[in-house]
C-alpha positions as CSV (number, residue, x, y, z in Angstrom):
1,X,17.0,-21.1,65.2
2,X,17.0,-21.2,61.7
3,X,15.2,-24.5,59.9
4,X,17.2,-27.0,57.5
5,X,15.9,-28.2,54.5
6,X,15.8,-31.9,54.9
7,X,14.9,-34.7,52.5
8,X,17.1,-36.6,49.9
9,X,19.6,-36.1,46.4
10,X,18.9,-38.6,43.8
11,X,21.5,-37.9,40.4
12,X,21.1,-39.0,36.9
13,X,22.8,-37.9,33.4
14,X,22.1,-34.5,33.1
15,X,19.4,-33.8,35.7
16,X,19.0,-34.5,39.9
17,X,16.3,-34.4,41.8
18,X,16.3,-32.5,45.4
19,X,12.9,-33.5,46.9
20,X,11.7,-33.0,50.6
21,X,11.1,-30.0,53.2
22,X,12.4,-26.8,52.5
23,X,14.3,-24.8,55.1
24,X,15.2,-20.9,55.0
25,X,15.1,-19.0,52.5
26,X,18.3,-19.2,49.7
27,X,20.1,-16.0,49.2
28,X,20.2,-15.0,45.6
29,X,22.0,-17.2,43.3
30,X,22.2,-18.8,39.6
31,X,23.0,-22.2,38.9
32,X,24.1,-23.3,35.3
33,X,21.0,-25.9,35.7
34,X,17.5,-25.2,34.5
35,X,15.3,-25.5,37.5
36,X,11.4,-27.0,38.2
37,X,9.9,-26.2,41.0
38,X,6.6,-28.7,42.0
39,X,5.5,-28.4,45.4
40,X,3.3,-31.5,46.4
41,X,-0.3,-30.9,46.3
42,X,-2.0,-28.5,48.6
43,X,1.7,-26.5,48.7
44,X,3.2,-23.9,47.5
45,X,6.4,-22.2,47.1
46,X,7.8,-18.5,46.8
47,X,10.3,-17.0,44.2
48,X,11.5,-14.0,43.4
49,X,13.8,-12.7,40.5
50,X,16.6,-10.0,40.7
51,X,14.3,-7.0,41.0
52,X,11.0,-8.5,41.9
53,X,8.9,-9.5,44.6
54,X,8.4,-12.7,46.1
55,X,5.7,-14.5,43.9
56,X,3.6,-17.2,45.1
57,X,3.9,-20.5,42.3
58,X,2.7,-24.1,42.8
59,X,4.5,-24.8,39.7
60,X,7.7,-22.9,38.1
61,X,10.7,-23.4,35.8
62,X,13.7,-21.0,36.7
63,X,15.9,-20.6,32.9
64,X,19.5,-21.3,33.8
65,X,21.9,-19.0,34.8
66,X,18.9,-16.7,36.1
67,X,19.9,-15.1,39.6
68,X,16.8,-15.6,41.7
69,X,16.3,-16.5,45.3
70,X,13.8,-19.2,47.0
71,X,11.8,-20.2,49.9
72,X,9.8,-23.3,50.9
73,X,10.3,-23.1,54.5
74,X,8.8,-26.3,56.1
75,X,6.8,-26.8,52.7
76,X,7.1,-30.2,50.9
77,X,8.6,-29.8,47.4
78,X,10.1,-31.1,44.3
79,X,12.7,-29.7,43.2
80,X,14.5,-31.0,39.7
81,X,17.2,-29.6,37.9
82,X,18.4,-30.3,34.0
83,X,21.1,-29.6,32.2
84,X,21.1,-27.1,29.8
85,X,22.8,-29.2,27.1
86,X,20.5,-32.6,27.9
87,X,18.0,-33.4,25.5
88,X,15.3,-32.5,27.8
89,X,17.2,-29.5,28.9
90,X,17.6,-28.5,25.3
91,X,14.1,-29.1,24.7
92,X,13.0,-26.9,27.3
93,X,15.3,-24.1,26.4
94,X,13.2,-24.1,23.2
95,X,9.8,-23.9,25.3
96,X,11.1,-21.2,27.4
97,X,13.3,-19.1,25.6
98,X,13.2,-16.2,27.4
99,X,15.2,-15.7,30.6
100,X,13.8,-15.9,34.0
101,X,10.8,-17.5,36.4
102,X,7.9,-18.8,34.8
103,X,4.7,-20.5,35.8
104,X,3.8,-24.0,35.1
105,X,0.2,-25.2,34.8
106,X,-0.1,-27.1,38.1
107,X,-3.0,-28.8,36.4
108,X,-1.3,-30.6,33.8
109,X,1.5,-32.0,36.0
110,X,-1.2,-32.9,38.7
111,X,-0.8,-36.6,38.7
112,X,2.9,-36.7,38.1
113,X,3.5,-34.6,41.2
114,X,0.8,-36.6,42.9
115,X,2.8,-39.4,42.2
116,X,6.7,-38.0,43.2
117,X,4.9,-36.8,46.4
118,X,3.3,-40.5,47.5
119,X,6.7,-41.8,46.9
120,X,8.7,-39.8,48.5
121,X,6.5,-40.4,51.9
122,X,6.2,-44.2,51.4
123,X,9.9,-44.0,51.1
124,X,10.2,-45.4,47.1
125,X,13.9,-46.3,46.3
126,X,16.0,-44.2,44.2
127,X,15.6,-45.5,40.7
128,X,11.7,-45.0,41.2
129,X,11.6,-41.3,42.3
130,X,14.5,-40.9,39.5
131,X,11.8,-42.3,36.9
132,X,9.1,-40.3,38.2
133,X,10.9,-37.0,38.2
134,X,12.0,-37.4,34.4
135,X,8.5,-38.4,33.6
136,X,7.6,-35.6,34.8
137,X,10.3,-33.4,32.9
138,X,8.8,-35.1,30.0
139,X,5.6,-34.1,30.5
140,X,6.6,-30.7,30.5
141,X,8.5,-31.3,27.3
142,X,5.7,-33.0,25.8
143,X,4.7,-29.6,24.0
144,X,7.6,-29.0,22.8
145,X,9.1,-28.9,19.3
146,X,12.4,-30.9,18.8
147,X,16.2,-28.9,18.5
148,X,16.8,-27.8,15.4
149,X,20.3,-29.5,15.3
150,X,21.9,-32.3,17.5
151,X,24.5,-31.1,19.9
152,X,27.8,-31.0,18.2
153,X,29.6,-34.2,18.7
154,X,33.0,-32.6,19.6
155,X,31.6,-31.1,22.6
156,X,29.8,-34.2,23.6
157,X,33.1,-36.0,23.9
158,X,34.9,-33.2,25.7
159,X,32.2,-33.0,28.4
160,X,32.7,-36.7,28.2
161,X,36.5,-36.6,29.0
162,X,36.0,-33.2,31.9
163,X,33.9,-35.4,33.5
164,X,36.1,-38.6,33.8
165,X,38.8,-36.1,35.1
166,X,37.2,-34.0,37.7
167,X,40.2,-35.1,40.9
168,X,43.0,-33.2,38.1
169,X,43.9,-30.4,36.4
170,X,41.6,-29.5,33.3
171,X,43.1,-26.8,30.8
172,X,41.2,-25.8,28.3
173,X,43.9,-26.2,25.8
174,X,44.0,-29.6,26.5
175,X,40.4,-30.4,26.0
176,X,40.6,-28.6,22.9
177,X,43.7,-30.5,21.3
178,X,41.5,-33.6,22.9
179,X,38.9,-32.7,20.7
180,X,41.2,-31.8,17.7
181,X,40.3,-28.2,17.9
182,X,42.1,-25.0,18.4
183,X,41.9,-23.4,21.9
184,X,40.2,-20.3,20.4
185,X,37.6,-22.7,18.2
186,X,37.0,-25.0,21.0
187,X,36.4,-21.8,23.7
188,X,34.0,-20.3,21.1
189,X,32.3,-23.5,20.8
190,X,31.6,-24.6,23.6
191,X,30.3,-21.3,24.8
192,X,27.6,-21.9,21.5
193,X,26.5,-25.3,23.0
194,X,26.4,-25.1,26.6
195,X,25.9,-21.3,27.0
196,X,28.1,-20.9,29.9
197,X,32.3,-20.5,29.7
198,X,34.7,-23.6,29.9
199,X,35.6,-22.6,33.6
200,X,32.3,-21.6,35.0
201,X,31.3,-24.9,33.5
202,X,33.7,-27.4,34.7
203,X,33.0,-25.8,38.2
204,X,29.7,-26.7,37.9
205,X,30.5,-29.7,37.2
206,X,33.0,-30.2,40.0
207,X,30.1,-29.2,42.2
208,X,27.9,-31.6,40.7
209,X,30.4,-34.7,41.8
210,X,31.3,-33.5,45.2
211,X,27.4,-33.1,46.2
212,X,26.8,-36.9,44.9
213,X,29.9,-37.6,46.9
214,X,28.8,-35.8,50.0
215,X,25.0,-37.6,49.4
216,X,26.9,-40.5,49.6
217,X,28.1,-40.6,53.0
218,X,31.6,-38.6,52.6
219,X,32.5,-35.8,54.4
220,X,32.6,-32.2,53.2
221,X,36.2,-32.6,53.2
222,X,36.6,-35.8,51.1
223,X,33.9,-34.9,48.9
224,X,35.5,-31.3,48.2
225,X,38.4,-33.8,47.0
226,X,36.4,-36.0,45.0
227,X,35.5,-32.9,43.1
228,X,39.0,-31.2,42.7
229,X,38.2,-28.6,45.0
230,X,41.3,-27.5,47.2
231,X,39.3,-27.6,50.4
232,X,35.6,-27.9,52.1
233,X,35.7,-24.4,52.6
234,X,36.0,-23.8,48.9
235,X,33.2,-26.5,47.8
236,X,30.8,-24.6,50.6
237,X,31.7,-20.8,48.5
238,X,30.5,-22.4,45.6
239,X,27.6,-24.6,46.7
240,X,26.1,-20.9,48.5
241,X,26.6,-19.0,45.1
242,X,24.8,-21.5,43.2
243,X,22.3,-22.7,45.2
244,X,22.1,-19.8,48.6
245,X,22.3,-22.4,51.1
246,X,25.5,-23.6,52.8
247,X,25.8,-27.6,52.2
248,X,25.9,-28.5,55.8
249,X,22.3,-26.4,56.0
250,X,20.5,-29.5,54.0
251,X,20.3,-32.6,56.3
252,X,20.0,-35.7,53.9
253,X,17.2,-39.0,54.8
């Protein structure tokens, strides 16, 4: 009988947090999200890339959009994800610029995992494992130099707006004449500042507001709606390619 990951989904602006047990192992998949990886102390977690082995980690960060595969079966873990186009996200993009699973000192991010990890078990409300899991994103940006440039303000707005409309229809052409750019322009630049397509974005982002829904007591169908997805069969798809679990395999405290 295979095991479930089990635990709970907190969301914020540009990040979540996913902390708990793991379950089986994901098949390979990429997520548009960057991805840290803290076990709680005395635990560890395996991960493997594309072409590699599994490699043993008590701390990781996975670069977005890196295929890779996972597996904390029964292990208690920490898992946050940030958005590539966040100000931490962006920050971190500029610690680890090059593609694909690397280590994190567990030593320097002892205390706020300690911390995440007492939480969790004394069962700490939602805006204080949220607070704890951005300090500890922080922590890992702490060593890091600033962006070079603020994200372009057009872009900002137009993310803005796809989020507001995630139950319609979102052309591209009409974000771009939203934005008072060209179609072409706007494609091309919002490729530059989130590093992903206009489509494979906005279904990220549908996926991102059916989860919350679903972690909010809806079913798979009415939170495949909330999203804009045509049906639960479609939301599950996409939740297994970019995370290589089936939703209904993560059982929610």
């Amino acid at each position: 009988m295979k095991e479930s990951a089990h635990g709970r989904i907190l969301f914020w602006r540009g990040g979540s947090l996913w902390i708990g047990r793991g379950g089986e192992p994901t098949r390979p998949h990429a997520h548009h999200a960057l991805q840290i990886t803290l076990p709680f102390p005395g635990a560890r977690v395996q991960l493997k890339g594309p072409a590699g082995d599994w490699v043993s980690h008590a701390a990781a960060l996975v670069t977005a959009h890196h295929p890779h595969a996972f597996d904390a079966r029964a292990q208690p873990v920490a898992q946050i994800f940030v958005e590539p186009e966040s100000q931490q996200g962006r920050l971190l993009q500029r610690l680890h610029r090059a593609a694909g699973i690397h280590a994190l000192p567990p030593g320097a991010l002892a205390r706020e995992v300690a911390e995440l990890a007492a939480a969790f078990d004394r069962r700490a409300g939602d805006a204080a494992l949220i607070g704890l899991a951005r300090a500890a994103v922080e922590r890992i940006c702490g060593v890091c130099p600033a962006p070079a440039h603020d994200a372009d303000a057009r872009v900002v707005r137009a993310l803005e707006l796809m989020r507001k409309r995630l139950g319609a229809a979102i052309p591209l052409r009409s974000m771009a004449a939203a934005v008072h750019l060209s179609p072409d322009r706007f494609r091309h630049l919002f490729m530059q500042e989130t590093g992903v397509g206009f489509r494979a974005y906005l279904l990220w982002l549908r996926l991102e507001c059916a989860l919350a829904a679903y972690v909010a007591g809806k079913t798979l169908t009415e939170a495949a709606h909330t999203g804009g997805f045509a049906d639960s069969a479609h939301l599950s798809r996409t939740f297994r390619r970019m995370f290589g679990i089936a939703p209904a395999s993560v059982r929610l405290q």
